[in-house]
N, C-alpha and C positions, 0 to 999 in steps of 0.2 A: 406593538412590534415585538417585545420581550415575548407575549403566549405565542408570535407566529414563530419566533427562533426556538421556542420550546417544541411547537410541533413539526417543525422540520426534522429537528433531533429525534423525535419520536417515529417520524416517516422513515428516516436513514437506518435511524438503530432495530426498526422491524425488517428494513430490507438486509440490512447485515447478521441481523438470524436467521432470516427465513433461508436464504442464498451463501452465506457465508463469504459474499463478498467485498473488500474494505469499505471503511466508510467512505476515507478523504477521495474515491473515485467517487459520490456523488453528491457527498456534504461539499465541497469545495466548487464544484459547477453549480450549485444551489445559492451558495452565500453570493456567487458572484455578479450570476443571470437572475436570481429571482430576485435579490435584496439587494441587488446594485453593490455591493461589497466591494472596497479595494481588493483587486488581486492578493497585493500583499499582505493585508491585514486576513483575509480568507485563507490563505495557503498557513502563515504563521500558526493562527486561531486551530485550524485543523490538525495540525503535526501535534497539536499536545492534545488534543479532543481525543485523538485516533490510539494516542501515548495511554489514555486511563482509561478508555472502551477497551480494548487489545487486553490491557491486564490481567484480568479477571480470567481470562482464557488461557493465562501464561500458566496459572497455579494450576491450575484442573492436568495439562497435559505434562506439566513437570512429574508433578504428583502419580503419575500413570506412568513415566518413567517413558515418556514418547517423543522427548528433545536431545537429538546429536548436540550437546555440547560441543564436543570438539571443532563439527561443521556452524556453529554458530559464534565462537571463536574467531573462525579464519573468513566468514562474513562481515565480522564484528574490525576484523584488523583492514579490509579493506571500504567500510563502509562508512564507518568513525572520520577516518580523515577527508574523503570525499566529502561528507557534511561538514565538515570546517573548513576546508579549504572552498566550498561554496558559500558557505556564509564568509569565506573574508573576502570574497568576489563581487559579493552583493555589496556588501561593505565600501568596497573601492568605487562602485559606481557612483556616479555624479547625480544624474537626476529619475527621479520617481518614476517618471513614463520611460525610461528604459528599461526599469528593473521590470515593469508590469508587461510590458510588452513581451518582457523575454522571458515571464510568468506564466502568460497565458499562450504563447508557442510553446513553453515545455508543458503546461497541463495538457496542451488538447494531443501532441506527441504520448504524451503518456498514458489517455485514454484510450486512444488508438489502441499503442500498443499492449495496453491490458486487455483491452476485447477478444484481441485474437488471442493472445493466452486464455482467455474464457470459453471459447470458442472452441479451442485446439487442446485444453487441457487434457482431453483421454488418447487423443492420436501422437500428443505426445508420449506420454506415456506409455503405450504401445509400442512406438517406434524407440524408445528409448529401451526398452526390455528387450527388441531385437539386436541393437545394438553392442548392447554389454556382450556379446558372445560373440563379436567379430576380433579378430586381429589386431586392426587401428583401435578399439577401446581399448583393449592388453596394454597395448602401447602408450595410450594415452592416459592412463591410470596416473600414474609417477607425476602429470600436469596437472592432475586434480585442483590438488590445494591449491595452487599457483591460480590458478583460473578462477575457484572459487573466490579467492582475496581480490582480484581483479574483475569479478561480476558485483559484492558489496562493494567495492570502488564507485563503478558504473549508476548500481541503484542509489549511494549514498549522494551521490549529486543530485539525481532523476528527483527523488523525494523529497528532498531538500528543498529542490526547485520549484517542487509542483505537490507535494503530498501525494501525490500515487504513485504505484510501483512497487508499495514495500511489500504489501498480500499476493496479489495475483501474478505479478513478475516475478516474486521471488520465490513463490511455489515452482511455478514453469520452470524457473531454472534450477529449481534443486531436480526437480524430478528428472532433467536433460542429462544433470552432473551425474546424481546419486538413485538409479532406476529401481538397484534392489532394496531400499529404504521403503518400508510401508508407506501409504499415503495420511493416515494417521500421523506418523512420524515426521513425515516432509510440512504438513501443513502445523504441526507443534514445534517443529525445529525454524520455520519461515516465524511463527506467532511472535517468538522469543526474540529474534533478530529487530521486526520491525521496531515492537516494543522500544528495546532500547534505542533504536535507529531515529527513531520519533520522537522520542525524548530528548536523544542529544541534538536532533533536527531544531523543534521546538524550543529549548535551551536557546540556541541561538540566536532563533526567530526573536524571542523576549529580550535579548540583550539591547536586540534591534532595534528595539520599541513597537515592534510592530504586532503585538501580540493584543487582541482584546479579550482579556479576561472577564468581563462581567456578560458579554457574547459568549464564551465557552460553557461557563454557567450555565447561561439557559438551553443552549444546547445539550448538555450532559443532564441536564434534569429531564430530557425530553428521550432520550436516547438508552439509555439507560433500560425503565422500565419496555422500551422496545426491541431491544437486543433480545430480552427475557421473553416476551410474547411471541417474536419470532423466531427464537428456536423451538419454539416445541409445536410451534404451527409446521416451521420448516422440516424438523422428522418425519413428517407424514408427507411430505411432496419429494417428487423425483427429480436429480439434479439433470436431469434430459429434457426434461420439459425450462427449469428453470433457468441453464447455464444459457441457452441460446436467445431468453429473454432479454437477460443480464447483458450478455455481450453485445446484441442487436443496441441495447440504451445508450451506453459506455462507446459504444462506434458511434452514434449519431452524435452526443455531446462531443467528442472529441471531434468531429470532423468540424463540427461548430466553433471552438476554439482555433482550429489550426485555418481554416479559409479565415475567422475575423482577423486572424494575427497577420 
């Protein structure tokens, strides 16, 4: 069982270079359908998996000087307390099959909704570039921040809840917020958020007890050198071919989650 959670890790972390899409959208539906995994103990396990894969991407893109600090900041002020104040909710609940129930409606919710951000990532995009030149964005400038701290709000529950959300949501909504920000920038400024997002997610999770760490293990030995083989496979394939793969999986397992719930 230990070599088959090693090569899970290994399956996940080549699909998260090849695609650059989060892990905990498919290591999390893995641990739970293929290895019968507590929700809880999967979702926990995954928020610090997701916390030390993410890392390594944080240095490269600081380093190149391609993170909005400031817009990770004001993520940071609304997405911190949404993860504590969801883990003191989890906290409060009384018995185990409520908490997983209410686990596994927010993962398959949240697979949903990353798909069509996978799906829609360049029309967003597009449409967000048109927008900056109207009127109502003028206007709505001054609500920025405001909004921003209230979208890390939103995802710091979401992730908390479910481990996804924190990559492919929170690219989508930088790019809606901040359109003239490189993409480069958006996806180094979302990296840095999750990162800590996950961690302080994860923190929690462990106080919980619901963390399995000698699981995390073999998953990070597995994932690891996968992340590295599929980035350099994933520079040579086109993301037109591979986002609509990506999103098509991500829809089917979440629709799977949200009819079982």
């Amino acid at each position: 069982m230990e070599l088959a959670y090693s090569f899970a890790g290994l399956v996940v972390g080549f699909i998260v270079g090849l695609t650059g899409i989060g892990g905990g959208a498919l290591m999390t539906p893995i641990l739970i359908v293929v290895f019968g995994i507590p929700p809880i103990t999967a979702v926990s396990t995954d928020l610090l998996y997701a916390a030390v894969t993410k890392f390594g991407g944080t240095i490269s893109y600081a380093r190149k000087k391609l993170v909005e600090w400031r817009i990770v900041l004001l993520m940071l002020a609304g997405s911190i307390p949404g993860s504590i104040l969801t883990i003191r909710y989890l906290q409060s609940l009384d018995g185990l099959e409520q908490i997983e129930h209410m686990m596994n409606l927010t993962l398959g919710v949240s697979l949903v909704l990353t798909s069509f951000a996978v799906f829609l990532r360049n029309k967003i995009r597009d449409q967000a570039m048109k927008w900056q030149h109207s009127v109502a964005a003028t206007h709505a400038k001054k609500w920025r921040p405001a909004v921003t701290v209230v979208m890390g709000f939103l995802l710091g529950g979401l992730v908390t809840l479910s481990s996804v959300g924190a990559g492919a949501l929170g690219t989508a909504l930088l790019i809606l917020l901040y359109p003239r920000m490189t993409m480069q920038t958006i996806v180094g400024t979302d990296l840095v958020h999750a990162v800590v997002l996950t961690s302080i997610a994860g923190a929690g999770h462990y106080q919980m007890g619901s963390v399995d760490m000698s699981l995390l293990i073999y998953l990070l030995v597995g994932s690891l050198p996968g992340v590295f083989v599929g980035s350099h496979i994933g520079t040579r394939l086109s993301p037109k071919v591979m986002q609509p793969i990506m999103g098509s999986i991500l829809l089917a397992i979440g629709l799977r989650f949200v009819l079982a719930g």
